[in-house]
C-alpha positions, 0 to 999 in steps of 0.5 A: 578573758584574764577572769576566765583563764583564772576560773578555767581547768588546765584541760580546757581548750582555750587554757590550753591554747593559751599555754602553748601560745605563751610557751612559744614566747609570744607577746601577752597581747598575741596569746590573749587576742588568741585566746579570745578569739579561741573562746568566742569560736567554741562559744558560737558553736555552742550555741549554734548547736543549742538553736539548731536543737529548738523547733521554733524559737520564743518570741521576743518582747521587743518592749523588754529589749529597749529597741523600739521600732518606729516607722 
């Protein structure tokens, strides 16, 4: 969180969030919790409208992935 707070414009909406919750005198711990939950929110919508935008989803390798299905 702290690495992309220091890479983000001031405009962004987790910066911005994280802003207001530190000028409310909230503790670093509160505001950094808020601001994570915050970026994990926007990043799931992202990608949820990107695989809605997809006809059909490629196949996954599941001998490039490590989780091996044994029965």
């Amino acid at each position: 969180m702290k690495t992309h707070l220091q890479r983000t414009p001031a405009d962004e909406p987790v910066f911005r969030l994280l802003d207001k919750k530190r000028t409310e005198g909230k503790p670093h711990f509160v505001y950094m919790t808020a601001a994570g939950n915050k970026f994990l929110r926007c990043y799931y919508g992202k990608m949820t409208a990107y695989f809605s935008t997809l006809e059909v989803l490629p196949p996954v390798d599941m001998n490039s992935t490590g989780l091996h299905h044994t029965e």
